[in-house]
VEXDREN-2710 file (C-alpha; in Angstrom, 1 decimal):
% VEXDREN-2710
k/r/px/py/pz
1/UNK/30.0/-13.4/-8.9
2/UNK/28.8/-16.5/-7.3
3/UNK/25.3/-17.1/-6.6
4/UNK/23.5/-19.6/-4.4
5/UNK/21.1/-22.1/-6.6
6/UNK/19.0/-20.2/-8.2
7/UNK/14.9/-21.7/-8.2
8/UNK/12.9/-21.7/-11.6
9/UNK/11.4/-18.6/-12.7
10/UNK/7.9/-19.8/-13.0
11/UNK/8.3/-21.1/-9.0
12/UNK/9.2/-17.7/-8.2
13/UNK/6.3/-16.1/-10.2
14/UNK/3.7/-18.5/-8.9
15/UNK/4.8/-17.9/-5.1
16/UNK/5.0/-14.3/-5.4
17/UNK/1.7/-14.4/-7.1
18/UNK/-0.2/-16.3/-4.8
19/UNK/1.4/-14.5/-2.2
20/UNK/0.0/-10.9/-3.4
21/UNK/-3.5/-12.7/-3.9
22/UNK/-3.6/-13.7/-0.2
23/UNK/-1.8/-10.3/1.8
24/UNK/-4.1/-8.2/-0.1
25/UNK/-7.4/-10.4/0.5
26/UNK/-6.6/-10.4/3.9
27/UNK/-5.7/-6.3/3.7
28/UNK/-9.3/-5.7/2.7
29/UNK/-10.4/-7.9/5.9
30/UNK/-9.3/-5.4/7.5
31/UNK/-8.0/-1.3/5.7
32/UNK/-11.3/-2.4/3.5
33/UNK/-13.5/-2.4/6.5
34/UNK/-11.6/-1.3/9.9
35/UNK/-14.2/1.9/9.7
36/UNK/-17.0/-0.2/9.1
37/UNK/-16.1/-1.6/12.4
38/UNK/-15.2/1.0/14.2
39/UNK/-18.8/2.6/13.7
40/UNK/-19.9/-0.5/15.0
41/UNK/-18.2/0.1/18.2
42/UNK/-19.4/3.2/18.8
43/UNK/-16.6/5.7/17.6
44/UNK/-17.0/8.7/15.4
45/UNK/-16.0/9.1/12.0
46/UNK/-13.0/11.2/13.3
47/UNK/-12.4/8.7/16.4
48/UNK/-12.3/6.1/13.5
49/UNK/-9.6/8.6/11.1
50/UNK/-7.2/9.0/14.3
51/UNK/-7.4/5.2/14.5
52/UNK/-6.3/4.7/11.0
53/UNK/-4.0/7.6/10.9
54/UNK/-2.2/5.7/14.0
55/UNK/-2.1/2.3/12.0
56/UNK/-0.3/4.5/9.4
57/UNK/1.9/6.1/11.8
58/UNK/3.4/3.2/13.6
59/UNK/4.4/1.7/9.9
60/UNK/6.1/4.9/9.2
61/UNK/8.0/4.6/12.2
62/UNK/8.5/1.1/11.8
63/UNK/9.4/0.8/8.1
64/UNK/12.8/2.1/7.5
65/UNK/13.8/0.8/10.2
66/UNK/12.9/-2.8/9.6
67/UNK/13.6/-2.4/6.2
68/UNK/17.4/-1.2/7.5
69/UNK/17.8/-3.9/9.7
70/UNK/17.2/-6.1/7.1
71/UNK/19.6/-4.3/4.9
72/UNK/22.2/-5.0/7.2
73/UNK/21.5/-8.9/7.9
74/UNK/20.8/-10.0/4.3
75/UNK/21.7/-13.4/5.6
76/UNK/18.0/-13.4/7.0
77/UNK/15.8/-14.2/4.2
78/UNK/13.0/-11.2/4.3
79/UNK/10.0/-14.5/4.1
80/UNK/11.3/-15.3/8.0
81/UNK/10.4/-11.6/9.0
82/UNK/7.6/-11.6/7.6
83/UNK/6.5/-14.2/9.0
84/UNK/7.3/-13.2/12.5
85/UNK/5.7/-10.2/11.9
86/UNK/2.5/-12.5/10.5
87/UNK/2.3/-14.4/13.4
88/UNK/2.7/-11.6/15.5
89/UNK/-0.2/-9.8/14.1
90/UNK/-2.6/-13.3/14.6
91/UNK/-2.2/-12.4/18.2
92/UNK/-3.2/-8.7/17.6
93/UNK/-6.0/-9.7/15.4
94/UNK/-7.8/-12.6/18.3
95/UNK/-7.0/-9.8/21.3
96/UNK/-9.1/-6.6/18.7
97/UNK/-12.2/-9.6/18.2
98/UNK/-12.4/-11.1/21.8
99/UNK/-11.9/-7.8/23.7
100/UNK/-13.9/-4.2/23.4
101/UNK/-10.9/-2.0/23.9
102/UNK/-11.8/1.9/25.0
103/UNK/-10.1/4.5/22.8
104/UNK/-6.5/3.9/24.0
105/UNK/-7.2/0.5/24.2
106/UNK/-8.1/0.3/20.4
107/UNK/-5.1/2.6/19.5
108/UNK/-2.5/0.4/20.9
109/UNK/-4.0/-2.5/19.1
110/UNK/-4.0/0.1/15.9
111/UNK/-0.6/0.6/16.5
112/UNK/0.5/-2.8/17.0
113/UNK/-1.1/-3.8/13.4
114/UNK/0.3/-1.0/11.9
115/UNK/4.2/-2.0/12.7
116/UNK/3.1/-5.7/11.8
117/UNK/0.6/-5.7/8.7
118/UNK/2.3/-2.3/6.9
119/UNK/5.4/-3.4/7.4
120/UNK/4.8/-6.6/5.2
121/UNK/3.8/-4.2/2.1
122/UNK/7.8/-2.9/1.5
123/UNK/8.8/-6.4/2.4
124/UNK/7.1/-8.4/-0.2
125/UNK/8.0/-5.9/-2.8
126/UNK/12.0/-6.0/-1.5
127/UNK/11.4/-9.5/-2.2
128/UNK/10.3/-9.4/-5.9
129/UNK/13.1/-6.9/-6.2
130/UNK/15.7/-9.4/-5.1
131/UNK/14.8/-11.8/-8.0
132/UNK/15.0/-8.9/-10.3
133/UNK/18.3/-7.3/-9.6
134/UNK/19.6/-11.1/-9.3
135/UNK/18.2/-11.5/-13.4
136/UNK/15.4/-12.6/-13.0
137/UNK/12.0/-11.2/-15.2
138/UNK/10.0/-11.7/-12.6
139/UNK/6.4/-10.1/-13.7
140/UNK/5.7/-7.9/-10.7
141/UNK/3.0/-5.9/-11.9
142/UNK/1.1/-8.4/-12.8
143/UNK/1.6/-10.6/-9.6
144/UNK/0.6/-7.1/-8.0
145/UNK/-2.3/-6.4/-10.3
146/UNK/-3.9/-10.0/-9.7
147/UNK/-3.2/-9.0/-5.7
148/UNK/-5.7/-5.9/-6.9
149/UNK/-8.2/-8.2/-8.3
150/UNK/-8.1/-10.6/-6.0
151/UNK/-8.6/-7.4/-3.0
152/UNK/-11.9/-6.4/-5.4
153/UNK/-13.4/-9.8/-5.3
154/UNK/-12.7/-10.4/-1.3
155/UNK/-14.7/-6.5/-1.0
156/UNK/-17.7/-8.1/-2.7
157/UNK/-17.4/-11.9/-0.5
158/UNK/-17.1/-9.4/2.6
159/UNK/-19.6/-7.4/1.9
160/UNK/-21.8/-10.1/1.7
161/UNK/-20.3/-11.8/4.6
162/UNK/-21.1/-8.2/6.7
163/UNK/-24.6/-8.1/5.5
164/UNK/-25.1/-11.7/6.5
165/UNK/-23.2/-12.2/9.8
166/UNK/-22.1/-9.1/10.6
167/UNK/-19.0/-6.4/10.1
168/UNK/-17.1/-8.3/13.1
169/UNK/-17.1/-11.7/11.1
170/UNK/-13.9/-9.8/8.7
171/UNK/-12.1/-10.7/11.7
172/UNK/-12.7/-14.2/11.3
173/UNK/-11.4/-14.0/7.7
174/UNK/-8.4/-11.6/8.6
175/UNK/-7.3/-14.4/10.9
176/UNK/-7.9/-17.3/8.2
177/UNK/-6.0/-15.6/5.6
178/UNK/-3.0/-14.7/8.1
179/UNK/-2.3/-18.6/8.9
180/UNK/-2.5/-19.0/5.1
181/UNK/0.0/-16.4/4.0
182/UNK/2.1/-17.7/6.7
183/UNK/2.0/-21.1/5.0
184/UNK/2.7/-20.0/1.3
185/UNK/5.6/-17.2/2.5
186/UNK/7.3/-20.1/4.2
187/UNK/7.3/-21.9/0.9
188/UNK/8.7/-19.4/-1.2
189/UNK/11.9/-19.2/-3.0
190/UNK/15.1/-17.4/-1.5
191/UNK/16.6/-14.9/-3.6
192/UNK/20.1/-15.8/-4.6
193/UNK/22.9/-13.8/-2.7
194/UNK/26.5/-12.8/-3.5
195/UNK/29.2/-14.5/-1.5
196/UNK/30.7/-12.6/0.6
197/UNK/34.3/-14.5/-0.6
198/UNK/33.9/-13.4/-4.2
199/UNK/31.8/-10.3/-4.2
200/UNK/33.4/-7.0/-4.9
201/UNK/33.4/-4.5/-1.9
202/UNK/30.1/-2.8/-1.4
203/UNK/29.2/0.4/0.1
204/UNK/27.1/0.1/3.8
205/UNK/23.6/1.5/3.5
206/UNK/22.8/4.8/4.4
207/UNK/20.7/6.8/6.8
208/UNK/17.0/7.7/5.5
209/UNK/18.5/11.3/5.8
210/UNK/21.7/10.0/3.5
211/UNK/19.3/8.6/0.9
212/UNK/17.4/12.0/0.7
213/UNK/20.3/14.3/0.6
214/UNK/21.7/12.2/-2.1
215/UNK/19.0/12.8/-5.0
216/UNK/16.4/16.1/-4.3
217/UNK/14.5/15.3/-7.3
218/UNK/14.1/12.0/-5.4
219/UNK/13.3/13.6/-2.1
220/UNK/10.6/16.2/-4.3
221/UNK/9.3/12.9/-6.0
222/UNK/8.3/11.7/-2.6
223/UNK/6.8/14.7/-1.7
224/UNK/4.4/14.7/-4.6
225/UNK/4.4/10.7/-3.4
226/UNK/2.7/11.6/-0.3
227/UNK/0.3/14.5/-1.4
228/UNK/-1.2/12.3/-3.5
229/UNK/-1.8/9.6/-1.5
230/UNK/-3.0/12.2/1.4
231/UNK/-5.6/12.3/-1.8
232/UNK/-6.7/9.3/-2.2
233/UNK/-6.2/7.2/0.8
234/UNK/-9.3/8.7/2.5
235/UNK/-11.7/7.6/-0.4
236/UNK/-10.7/3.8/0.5
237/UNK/-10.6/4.3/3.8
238/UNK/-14.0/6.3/4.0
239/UNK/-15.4/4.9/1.1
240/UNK/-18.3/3.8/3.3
241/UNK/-19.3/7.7/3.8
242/UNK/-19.1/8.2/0.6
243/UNK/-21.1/5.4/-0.6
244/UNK/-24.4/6.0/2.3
245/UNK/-24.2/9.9/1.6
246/UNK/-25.1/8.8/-1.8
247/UNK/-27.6/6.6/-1.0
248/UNK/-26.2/2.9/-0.9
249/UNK/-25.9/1.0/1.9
250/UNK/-23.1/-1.7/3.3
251/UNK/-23.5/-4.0/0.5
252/UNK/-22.9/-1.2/-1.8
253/UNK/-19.8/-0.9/-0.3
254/UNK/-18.8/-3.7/-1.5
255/UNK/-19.8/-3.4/-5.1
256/UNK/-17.7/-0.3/-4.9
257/UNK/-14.5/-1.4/-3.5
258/UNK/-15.1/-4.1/-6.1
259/UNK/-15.0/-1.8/-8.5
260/UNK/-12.4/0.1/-7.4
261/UNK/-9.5/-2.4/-6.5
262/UNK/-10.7/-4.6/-10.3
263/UNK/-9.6/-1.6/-12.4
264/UNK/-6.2/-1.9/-10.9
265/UNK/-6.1/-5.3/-13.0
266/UNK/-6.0/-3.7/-16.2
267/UNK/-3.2/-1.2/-15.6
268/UNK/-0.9/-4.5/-14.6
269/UNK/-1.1/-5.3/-18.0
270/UNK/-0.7/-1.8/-19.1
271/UNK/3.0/-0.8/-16.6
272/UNK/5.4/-2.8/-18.7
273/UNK/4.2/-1.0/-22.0
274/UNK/4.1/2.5/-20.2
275/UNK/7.4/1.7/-18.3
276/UNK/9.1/1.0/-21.8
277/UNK/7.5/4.4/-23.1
278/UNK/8.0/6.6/-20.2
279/UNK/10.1/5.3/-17.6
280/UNK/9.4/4.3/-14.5
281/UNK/10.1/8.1/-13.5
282/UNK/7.4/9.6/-16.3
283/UNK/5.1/6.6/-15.6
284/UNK/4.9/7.6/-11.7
285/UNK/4.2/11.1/-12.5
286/UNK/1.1/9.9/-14.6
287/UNK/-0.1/8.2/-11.9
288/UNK/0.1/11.3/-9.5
289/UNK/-2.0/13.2/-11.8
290/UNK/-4.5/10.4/-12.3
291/UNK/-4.9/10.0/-8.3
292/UNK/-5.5/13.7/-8.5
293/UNK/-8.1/13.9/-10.7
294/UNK/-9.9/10.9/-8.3
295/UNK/-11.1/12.9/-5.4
296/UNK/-12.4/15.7/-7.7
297/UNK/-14.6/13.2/-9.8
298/UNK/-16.1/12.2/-6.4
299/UNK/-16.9/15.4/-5.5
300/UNK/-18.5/16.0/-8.6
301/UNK/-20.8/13.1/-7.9
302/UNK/-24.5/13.6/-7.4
303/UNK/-25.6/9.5/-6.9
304/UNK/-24.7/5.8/-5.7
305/UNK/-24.5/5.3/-9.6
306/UNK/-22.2/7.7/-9.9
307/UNK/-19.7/6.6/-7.3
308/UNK/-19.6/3.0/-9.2
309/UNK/-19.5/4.7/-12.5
310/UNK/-15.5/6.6/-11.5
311/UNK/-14.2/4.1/-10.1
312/UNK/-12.2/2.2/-12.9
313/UNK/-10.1/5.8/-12.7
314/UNK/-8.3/4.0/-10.2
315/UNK/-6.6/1.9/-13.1
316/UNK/-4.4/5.0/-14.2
317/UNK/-4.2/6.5/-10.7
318/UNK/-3.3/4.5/-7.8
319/UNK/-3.1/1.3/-10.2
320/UNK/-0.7/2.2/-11.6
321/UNK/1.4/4.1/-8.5
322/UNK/2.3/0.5/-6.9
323/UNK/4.2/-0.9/-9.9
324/UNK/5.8/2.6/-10.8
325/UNK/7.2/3.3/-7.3
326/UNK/8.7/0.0/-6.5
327/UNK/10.6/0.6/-9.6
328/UNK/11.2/4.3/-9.5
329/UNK/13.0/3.6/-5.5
330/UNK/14.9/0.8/-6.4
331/UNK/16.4/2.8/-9.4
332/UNK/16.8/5.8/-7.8
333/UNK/18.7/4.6/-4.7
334/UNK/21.7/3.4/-4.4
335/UNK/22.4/-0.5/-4.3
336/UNK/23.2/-1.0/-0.6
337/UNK/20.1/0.6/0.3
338/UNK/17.3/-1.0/-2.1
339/UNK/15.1/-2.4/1.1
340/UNK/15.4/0.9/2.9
341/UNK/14.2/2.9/-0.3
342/UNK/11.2/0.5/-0.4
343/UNK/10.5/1.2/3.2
344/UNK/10.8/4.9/2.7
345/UNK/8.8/4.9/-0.1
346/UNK/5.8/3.2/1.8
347/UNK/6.6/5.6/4.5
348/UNK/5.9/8.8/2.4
349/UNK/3.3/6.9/0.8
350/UNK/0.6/4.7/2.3
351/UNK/2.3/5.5/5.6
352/UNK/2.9/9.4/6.2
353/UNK/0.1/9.8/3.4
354/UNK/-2.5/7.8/4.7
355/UNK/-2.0/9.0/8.2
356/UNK/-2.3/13.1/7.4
357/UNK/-5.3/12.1/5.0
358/UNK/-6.8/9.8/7.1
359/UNK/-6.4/11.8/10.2
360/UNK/-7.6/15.0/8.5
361/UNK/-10.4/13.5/6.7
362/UNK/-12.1/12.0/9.7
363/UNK/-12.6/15.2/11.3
364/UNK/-13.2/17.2/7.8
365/UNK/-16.4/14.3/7.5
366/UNK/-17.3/15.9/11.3
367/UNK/-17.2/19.1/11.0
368/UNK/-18.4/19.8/6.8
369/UNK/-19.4/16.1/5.8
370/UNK/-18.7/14.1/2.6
371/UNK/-17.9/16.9/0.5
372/UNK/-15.8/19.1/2.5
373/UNK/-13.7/15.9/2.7
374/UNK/-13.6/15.5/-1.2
375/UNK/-12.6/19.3/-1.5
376/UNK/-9.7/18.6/0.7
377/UNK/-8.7/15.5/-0.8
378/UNK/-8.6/17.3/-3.7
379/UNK/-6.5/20.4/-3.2
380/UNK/-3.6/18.2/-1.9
381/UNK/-3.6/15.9/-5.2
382/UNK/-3.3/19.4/-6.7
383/UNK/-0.2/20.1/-4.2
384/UNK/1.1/16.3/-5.6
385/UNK/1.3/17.5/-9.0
386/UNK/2.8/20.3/-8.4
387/UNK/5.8/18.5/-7.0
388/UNK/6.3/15.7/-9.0
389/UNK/6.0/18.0/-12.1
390/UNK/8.7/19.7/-10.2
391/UNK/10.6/16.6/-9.4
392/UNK/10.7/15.5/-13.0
393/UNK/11.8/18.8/-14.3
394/UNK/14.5/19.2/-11.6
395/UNK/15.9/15.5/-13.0
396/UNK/16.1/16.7/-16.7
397/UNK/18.3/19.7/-15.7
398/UNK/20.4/17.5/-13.8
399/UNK/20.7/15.6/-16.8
400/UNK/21.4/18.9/-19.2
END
């Protein structure tokens, strides 16, 4: 098998690193406090879940089939889409700041960031995932652990950047941080690729509907996938409900998201030891539970000290989840199709997930308030379980 010139390991690790420290800085610019602004322009809590249920939407749409595209023309390295699709979203991001769109307005512009931002989440794990299956160890979890940290720390600098100059300044930063990712994407390695005049004949991808047909335990996995995210995706995106019905205020916020996105730190350090243990398969499942239990312990809360005090369950929970699922689609697909199972795995994911929670959620916060939202929240991570338990024993009687 030839390869093209392979680039040093610790290159690779360094890009890919700083690249998850900037995308998810600049992702809590915005998924951190797109509500925040949204209040601030005058739309309800369920105006503002329709909002980010449309962001979600348009990803879902737009993932697998980017992610097939790209599939099909592996001669395009995946840093020039992105980057396209990062300069793309610049525009988006100065049109949402200069203008005060009505509802439809704002939804187009929702939609638009949606197929631009979301899209880059599959894309820079398809990335790391090329290096790997070319032989390289590259440390994913902990590149996408430090993107964690890094997302905590930016909550707490934007907080304090709301408080001082007000919620619309994030768009300032959003844009900043685009033009920088830009920069360091460009500079990053180019996975090696087979030539085409010595590689054995490979199978074309397949259709989203192929993949799932293929593997039910994998289609049931994705199932439990998306209930649990439909679980915890409103408590981010919300997060600033939660935190004034408990008596904090928009700094608070901060602290909390702080909180929330440092514990997923720890369990960077934790996946390899877990994935050695359990599998990528057993070590998903764990984290389905964990991001189960999350909306319950918020329920349970009775005070702002009690909000900070659960957070760190997002280490076992949703922490954990990233690392797992890149791993548990690209070992449970087939090889022609490794960027299209990230994509669809995003898609049942943060995308259909965070659309039915956030859309759901909005109006549960309307019509019942904080808590009704919780209770919701947590029966679906209940229905998550239920399938990924189901998943995993459906796998061990295939293996029987």
């Amino acid at each position: 098998m030839t390869k093209a010139c392979q680039p040093s390991l610790q290159r690779v690790n360094f890009t890919y690193t700083l690249v998850q420290l900037i995308y998810w800085s600049l992702f809590a610019a915005f998924a951190g406090y797109q509500t925040a602004l949204l209040l601030g322009r005058g739309f309800t809590s369920g105006q503002a879940g329709v909002f980010a249920a449309i962001r979600c939407l348009s990803g879902i749409v737009a993932q697998p089939l980017l992610g097939g595209w790209a599939d099909r023309h592996r001669a395009i390295p995946l840093k020039w889409i992105l980057n396209v699709c990062f300069t793309l979203a610049l525009a988006v991001n100065a049109v949402f700041y200069f203008t005060r769109p009505g509802f439809w307005g704002t939804a187009a512009i929702f939609v638009a960031l949606g197929a631009l931002e979301l899209n880059a989440y599959p894309l820079l794990d398809s990335m790391a995932v090329q290096f790997i299956n070319a032989g390289m160890e590259v440390n994913y979890s902990l590149g996408r652990g430090l993107g964690s940290f890094a997302y905590a720390v930016s909550c707490v600098v934007l907080g304090r950047q709301s408080a001082a100059f007000g919620v619309e300044s994030v768009l300032w930063t959003h844009a900043a941080l685009l033009v920088l990712l830009m920069a360091v994407v460009a500079c990053c390695p180019t996975a090696p690729v087979v030539s085409h005049a010595s590689a054995p004949q490979t199978e074309p991808p397949h259709s989203v509907w192929q993949i799932l047909r293929a593997s039910p335990s994998f289609s049931l996995m994705l199932a439990g996938v998306f209930f649990a995210l439909t679980a915890v995706m409103p408590i981010v995106n919300f997060m600033v409900n939660i935190v004034v019905s408990r008596g904090g205020n928009e700094t608070h916020l901060g602290l909390a998201l702080f909180l929330m996105g440092a514990s997923e730190l720890p369990a960077a350090l934790l996946f390899p030891h877990l994935r050695r243990r359990l599998g990528s398969r057993g070590t998903l499942v764990l984290s389905i539970v964990f991001m189960a239990i999350k909306p319950l312990l918020f329920w349970l809360t009775p005070s702002l000290g009690w909000v900070l005090a659960v957070q760190p369950v997002q280490m076992l929970g949703y922490g954990l989840f990233t690392p797992a699922s890149v791993y548990y689609a690209n070992e449970n697909v087939s090889p022609a199709d490794r960027v299209r199972g990230q994509a669809v795995m995003m898609m049942a994911s943060n995308g259909l997930g965070g659309m039915a929670g956030n859309l759901a959620a909005g109006y549960a916060i309307d019509l019942g308030g904080v808590n009704a939202m919780l209770a919701l929240c947590t029966c679906c991570g209940a229905a998550g379980v239920a399938c990924a338990l189901a998943a995993l024993r459906l796998q061990r009687q295939k293996k029987a």
